[in-house]
C-alpha positions as CSV (number, residue, x, y, z in Angstrom):
1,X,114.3,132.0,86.8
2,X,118.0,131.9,87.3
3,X,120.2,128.8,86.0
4,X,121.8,127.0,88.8
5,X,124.8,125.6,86.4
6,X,125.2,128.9,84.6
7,X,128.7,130.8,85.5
8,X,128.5,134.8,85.9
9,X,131.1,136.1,82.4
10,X,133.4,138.4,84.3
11,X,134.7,134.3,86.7
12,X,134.5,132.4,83.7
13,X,137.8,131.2,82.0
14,X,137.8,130.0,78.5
15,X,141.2,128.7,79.0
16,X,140.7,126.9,82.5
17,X,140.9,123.1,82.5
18,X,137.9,121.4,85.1
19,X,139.2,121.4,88.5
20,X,138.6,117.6,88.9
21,X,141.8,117.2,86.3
22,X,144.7,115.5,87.7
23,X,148.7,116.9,87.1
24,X,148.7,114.4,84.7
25,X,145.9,115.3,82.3
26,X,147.2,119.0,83.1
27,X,150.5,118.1,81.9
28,X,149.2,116.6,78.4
29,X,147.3,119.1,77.7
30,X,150.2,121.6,78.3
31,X,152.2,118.9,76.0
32,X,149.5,119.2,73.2
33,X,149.3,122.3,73.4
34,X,152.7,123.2,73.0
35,X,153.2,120.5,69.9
36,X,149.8,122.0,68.5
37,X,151.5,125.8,68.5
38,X,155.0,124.2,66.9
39,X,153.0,122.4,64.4
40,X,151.0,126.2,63.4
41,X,153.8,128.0,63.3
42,X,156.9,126.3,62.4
43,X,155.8,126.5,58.6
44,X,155.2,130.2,59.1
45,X,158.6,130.6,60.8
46,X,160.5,129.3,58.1
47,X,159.0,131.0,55.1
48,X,159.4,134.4,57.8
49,X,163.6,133.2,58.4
50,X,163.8,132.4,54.4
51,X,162.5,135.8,53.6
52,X,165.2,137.8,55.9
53,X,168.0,139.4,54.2
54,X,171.6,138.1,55.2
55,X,172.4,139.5,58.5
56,X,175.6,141.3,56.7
57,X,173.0,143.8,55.7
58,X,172.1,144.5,59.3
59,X,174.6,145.7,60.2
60,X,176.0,147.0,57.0
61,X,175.7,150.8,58.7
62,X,177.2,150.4,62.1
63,X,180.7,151.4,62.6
64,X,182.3,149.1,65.6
């Protein structure tokens, strides 16, 4: 017996909010999400920018 409730996989998003959600709650969760991503990956960042040689090395070979 089929499930009434029970969404086919190839229309089901993973990353959709309900559609009863108002701009609002849309927004704030756009705004979490975006403070979430900073908070992951600013440490990451940094070690990444800390661990880059000076940018005189770049372009150590190019003759302008």
């Amino acid at each position: 017996m089929a499930q009434p409730n029970v969404v086919p996989e190839e229309d089901y998003d993973y990353e959709a909010l309900p559609p009863n959600f108002s701009l609002l709650q849309n927004m704030a969760a756009g705004a979490f999400a975006g403070i979430a991503e900073h908070c992951a990956m600013y440490p990451i960042d940094a070690v990444k920018v800390s661990r880059a040689p000076p940018l005189s090395t770049w372009y150590r070979d190019f003759d302008l």
